[in-house]
C-alpha positions as CSV (number, residue, x, y, z in Angstrom):
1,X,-24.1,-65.9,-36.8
2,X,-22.3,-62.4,-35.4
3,X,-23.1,-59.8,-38.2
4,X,-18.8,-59.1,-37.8
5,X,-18.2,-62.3,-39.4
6,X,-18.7,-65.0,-41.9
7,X,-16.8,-68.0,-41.4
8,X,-14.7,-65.6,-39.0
9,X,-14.0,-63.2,-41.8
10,X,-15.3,-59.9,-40.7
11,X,-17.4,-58.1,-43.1
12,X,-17.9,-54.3,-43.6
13,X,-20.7,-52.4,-42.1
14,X,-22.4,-50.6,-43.9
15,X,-21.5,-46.6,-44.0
16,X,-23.8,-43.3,-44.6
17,X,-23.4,-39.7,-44.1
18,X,-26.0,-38.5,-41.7
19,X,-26.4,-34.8,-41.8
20,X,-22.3,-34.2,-43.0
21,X,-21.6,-37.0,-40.0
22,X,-20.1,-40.2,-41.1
23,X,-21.8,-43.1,-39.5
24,X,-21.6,-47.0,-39.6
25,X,-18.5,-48.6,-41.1
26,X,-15.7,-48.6,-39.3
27,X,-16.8,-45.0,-37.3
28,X,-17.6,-44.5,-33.9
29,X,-21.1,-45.5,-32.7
30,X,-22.6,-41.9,-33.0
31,X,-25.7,-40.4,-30.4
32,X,-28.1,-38.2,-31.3
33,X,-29.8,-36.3,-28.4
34,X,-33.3,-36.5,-29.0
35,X,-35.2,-33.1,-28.0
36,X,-39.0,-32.3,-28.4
37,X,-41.2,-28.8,-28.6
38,X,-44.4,-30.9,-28.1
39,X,-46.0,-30.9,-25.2
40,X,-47.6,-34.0,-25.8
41,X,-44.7,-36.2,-25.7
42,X,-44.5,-39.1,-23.6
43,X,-41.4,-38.0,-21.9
44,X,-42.0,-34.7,-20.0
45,X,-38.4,-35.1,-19.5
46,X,-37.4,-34.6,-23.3
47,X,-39.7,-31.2,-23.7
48,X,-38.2,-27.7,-24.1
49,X,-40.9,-25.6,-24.6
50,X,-38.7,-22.3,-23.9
51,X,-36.0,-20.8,-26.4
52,X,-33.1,-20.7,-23.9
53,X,-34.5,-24.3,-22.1
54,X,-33.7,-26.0,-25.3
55,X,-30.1,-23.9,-26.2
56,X,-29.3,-25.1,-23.2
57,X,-30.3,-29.0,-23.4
58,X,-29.0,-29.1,-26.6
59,X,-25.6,-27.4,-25.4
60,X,-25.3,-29.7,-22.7
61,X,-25.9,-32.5,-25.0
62,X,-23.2,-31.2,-26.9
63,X,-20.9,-31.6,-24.0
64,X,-21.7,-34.7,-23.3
65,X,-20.6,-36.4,-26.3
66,X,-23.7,-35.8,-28.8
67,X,-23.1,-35.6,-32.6
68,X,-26.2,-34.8,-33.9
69,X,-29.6,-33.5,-32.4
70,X,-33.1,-34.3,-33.3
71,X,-35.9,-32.5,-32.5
72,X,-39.2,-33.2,-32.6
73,X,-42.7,-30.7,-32.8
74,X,-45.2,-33.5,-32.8
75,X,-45.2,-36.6,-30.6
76,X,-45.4,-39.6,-32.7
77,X,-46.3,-42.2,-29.9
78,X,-48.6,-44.4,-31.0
79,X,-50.7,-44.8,-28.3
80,X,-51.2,-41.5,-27.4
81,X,-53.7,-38.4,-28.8
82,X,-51.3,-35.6,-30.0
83,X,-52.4,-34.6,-33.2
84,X,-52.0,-30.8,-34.3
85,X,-52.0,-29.6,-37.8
86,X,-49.2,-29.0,-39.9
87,X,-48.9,-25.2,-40.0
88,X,-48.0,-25.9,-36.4
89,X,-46.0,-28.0,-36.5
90,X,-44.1,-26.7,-38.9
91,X,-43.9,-23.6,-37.0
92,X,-42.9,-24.9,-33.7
93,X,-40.1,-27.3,-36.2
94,X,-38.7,-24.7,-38.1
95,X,-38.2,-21.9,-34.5
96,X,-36.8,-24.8,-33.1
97,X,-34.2,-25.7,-35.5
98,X,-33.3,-22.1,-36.2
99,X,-32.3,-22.0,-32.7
100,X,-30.4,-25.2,-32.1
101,X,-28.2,-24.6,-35.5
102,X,-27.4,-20.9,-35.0
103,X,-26.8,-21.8,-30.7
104,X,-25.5,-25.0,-30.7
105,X,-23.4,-25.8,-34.0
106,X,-24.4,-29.4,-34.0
107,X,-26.1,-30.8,-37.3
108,X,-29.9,-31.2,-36.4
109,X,-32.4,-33.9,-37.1
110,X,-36.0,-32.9,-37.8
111,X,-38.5,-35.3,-36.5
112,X,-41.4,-35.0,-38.9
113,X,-43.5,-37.2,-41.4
114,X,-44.8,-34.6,-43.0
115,X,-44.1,-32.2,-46.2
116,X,-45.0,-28.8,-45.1
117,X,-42.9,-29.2,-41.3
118,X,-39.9,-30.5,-43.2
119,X,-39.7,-28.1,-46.0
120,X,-39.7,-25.6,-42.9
121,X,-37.5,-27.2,-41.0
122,X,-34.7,-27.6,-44.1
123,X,-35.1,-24.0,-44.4
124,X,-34.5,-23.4,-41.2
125,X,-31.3,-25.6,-41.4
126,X,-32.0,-29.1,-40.7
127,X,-29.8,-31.3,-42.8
128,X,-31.7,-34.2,-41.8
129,X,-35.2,-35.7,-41.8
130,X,-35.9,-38.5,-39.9
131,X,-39.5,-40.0,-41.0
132,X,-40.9,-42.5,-38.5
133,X,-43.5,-43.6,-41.6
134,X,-40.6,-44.6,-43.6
135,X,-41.5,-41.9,-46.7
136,X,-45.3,-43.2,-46.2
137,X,-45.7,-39.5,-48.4
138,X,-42.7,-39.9,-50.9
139,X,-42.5,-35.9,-51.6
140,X,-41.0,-35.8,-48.4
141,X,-37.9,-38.0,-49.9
142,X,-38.4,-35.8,-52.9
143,X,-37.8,-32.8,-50.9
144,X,-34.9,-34.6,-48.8
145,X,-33.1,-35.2,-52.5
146,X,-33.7,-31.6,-53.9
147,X,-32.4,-30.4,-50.8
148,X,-29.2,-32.9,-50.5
149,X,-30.5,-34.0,-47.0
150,X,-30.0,-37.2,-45.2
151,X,-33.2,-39.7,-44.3
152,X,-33.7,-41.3,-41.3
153,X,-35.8,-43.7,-42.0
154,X,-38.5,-45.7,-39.5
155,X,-40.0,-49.0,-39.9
156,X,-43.7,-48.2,-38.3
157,X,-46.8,-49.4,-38.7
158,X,-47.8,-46.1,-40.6
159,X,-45.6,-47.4,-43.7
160,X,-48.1,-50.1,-44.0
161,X,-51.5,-48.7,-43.8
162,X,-54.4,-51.1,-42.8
163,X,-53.2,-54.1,-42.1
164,X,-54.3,-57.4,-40.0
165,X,-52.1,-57.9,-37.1
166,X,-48.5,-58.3,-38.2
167,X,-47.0,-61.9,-36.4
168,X,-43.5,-62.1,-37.2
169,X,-41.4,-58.9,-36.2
170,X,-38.1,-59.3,-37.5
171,X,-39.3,-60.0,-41.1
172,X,-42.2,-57.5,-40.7
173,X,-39.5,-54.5,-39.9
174,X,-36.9,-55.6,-42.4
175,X,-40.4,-55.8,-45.5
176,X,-40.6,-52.1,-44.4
177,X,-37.5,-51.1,-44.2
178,X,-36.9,-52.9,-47.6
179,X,-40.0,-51.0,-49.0
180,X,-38.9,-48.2,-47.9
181,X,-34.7,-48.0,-49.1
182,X,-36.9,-48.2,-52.3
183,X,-39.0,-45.0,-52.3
184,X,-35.6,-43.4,-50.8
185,X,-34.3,-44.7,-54.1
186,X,-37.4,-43.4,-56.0
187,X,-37.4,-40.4,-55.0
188,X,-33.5,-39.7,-55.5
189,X,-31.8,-40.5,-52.2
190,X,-28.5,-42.1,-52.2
191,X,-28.2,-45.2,-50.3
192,X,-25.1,-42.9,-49.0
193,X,-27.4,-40.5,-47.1
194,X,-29.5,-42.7,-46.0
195,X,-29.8,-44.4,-42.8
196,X,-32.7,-47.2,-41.4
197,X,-34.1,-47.3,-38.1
198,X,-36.1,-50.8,-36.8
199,X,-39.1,-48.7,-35.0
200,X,-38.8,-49.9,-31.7
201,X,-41.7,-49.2,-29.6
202,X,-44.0,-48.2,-32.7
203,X,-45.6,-51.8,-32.9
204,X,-48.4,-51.8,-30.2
205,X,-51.6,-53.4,-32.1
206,X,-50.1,-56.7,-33.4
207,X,-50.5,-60.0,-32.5
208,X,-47.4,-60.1,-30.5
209,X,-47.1,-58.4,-27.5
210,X,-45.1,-55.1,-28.1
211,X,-42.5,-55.7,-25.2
212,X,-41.8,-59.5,-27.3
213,X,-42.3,-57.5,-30.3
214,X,-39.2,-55.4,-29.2
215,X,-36.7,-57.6,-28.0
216,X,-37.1,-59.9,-31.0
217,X,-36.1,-57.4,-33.2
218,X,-33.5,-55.9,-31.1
219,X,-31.8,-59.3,-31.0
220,X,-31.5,-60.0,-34.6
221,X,-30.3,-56.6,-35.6
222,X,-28.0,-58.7,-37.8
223,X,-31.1,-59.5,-40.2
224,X,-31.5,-55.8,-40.8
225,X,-27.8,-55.2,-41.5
226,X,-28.6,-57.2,-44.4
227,X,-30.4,-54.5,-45.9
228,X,-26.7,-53.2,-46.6
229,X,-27.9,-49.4,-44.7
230,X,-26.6,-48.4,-40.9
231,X,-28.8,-48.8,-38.1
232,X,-30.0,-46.6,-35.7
233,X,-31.9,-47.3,-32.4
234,X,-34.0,-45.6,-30.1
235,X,-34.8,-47.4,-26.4
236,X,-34.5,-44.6,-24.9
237,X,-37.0,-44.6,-21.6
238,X,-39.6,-46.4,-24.2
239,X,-42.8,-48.7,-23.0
240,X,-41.5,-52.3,-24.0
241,X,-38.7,-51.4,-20.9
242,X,-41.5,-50.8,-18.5
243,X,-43.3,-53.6,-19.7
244,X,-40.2,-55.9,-18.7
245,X,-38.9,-54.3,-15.8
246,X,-42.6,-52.7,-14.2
247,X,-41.7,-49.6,-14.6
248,X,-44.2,-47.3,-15.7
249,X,-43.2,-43.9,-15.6
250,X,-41.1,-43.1,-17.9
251,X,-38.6,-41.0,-15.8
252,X,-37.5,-44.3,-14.3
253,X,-36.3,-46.2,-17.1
254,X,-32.9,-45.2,-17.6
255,X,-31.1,-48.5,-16.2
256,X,-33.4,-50.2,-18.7
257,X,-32.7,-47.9,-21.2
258,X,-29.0,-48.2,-20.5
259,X,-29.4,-51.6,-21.0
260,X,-31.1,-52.0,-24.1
261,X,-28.8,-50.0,-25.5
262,X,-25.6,-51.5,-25.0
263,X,-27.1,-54.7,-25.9
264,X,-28.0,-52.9,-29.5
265,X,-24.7,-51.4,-30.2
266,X,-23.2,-55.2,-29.4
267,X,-25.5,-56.1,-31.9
268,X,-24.4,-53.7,-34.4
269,X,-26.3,-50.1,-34.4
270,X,-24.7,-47.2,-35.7
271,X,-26.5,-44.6,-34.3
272,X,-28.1,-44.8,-30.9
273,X,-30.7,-42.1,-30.2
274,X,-31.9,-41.0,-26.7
275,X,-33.1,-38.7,-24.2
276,X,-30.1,-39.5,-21.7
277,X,-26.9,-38.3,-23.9
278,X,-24.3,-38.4,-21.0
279,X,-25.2,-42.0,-19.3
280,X,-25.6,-43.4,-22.6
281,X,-22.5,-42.3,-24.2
282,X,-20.2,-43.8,-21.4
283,X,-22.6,-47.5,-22.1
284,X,-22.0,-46.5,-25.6
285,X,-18.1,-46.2,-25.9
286,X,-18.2,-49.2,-23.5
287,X,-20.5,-51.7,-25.6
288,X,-18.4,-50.7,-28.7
289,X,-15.1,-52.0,-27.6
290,X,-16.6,-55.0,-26.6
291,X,-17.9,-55.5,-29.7
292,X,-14.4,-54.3,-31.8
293,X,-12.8,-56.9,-29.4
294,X,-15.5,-59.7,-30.6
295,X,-14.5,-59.0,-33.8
296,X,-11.0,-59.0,-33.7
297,X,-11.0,-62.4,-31.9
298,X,-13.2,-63.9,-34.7
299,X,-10.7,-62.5,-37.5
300,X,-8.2,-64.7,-35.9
């Protein structure tokens, strides 16, 4: 059954304010442009090592229809060797924020698991934190609720700790998610200011193969609306795409990506995230009036 309806009775998504930006509900899909200060990222694309490089990404996703950016000072791919230490990241975090709020105006995201680079980057302005362990260290939701931030939070196979392979995605992501709504609680959070994200990409040592791991849970986002928190999804160029379509650089994913995403606002995300901020807010606006129009027809 369509998340929009029960017995063709549409029912209410689920709202949040992400960094001061009102999201889910009856709001328009919002994108966040997803910039990185990490060299190791997986998408050279996305990195903007230089001050005026990333004023004037983040400007152009501005421009292009973006409402939030999130930037990121540590890759967090989990299948590749980019560890640095926290004084480091934090550094590279909090310059980069600094920069993108007093340059671009737009609420930013800071992309970090990890107390010391989000104290610095809410210091440095960040009004949100988006944890890809989903609060595996839940001083960082602490921090999040002393500071009135919003939480983006990651379903990821860091929430879980050692575990045997994990067979059955779609209730593996919403467990995690569940769990971790509950530290958010825990720790202070509203449910208002916070937001859930289902991890794509981040499974890659379970029993199912990621790229089946993926699309299973991208096609029953309506199990995770359930959870009663907005959604937001990140394809954007990731390795399940190449897996499907043989693509392997990332640089030539963006039809896939495209793709994918449509699909997931059909399916009811909130928030897309991605690399691409222009092409993906025209399959954005696109996928969303299908999906009003779906809705509407099921009211009748």
């Amino acid at each position: 059954m369509s998340p929009d309806s029960v017995g063709a009775v549409p029912v209410p998504r689920p709202e949040a304010s992400l960094g001061g930006v009102r999201v889910g509900g009856a709001h328009p899909v919002a994108v966040m442009g997803a910039l990185n200060v990490s060299p190791e990222s997986f998408y050279a694309g996305s990195v903007h090592r230089d001050r005026d490089a990333l004023v004037r990404a983040g400007v152009a996703m501005a421009r292009a229809g973006a409402v939030i950016l999130d930037v990121g000072a540590r890759s967090t791919a989990p299948y590749r060797e980019t560890e640095i230490g926290e004084r480091e990241e934090a550094e590279r975090l909090a310059g980069a924020v600094e920069t993108l709020v007093a340059k671009v105006g737009l609420p930013v995201s800071a992309d970090t698991a990890r107390l010391a680079p989000a104290r610095a980057a809410l210091d440095a302005g960040a009004t949100i934190v988006n944890d890809v362990t989903a609060l595996a260290d839940p001083d960082v939701g602490r921090l999040a609720s002393a500071r009135g931030a919003s939480l983006l939070l990651m379903a990821s196979p860091a929430a879980l700790g050692a575990t045997p392979p994990l067979t059955e995605p779609v209730a593996a992501v919403e467990a995690i998610l569940t769990a971790a709504l509950a530290r958010a609680r825990a720790g202070g959070v509203p449910d208002t200011r916070v937001v859930l994200d289902p991890g794509v990409g981040f499974f890659r040592a379970e029993a199912v193969a990621w790229d089946v791991w993926d699309t299973q849970v991208l096609a029953r986002l309506d199990a995770l609306l359930a959870l009663g928190r907005p959604l937001c999804v990140g394809v954007s160029r990731k390795s399940f795409l190449g897996a499907i379509t043989g693509r392997l650089d990332p640089a030539d994913r963006l039809p896939a990506s495209i793709a994918a995403t449509a699909l997931a606002v059909a399916g009811g995300a909130a928030v897309i995230r991605t690399h691409d901020v222009a092409e993906t807010v025209d399959a954005v606006r696109v996928a969303e009036r299908i999906r009003a129009a779906r809705a509407a027809g099921q009211a009748r």
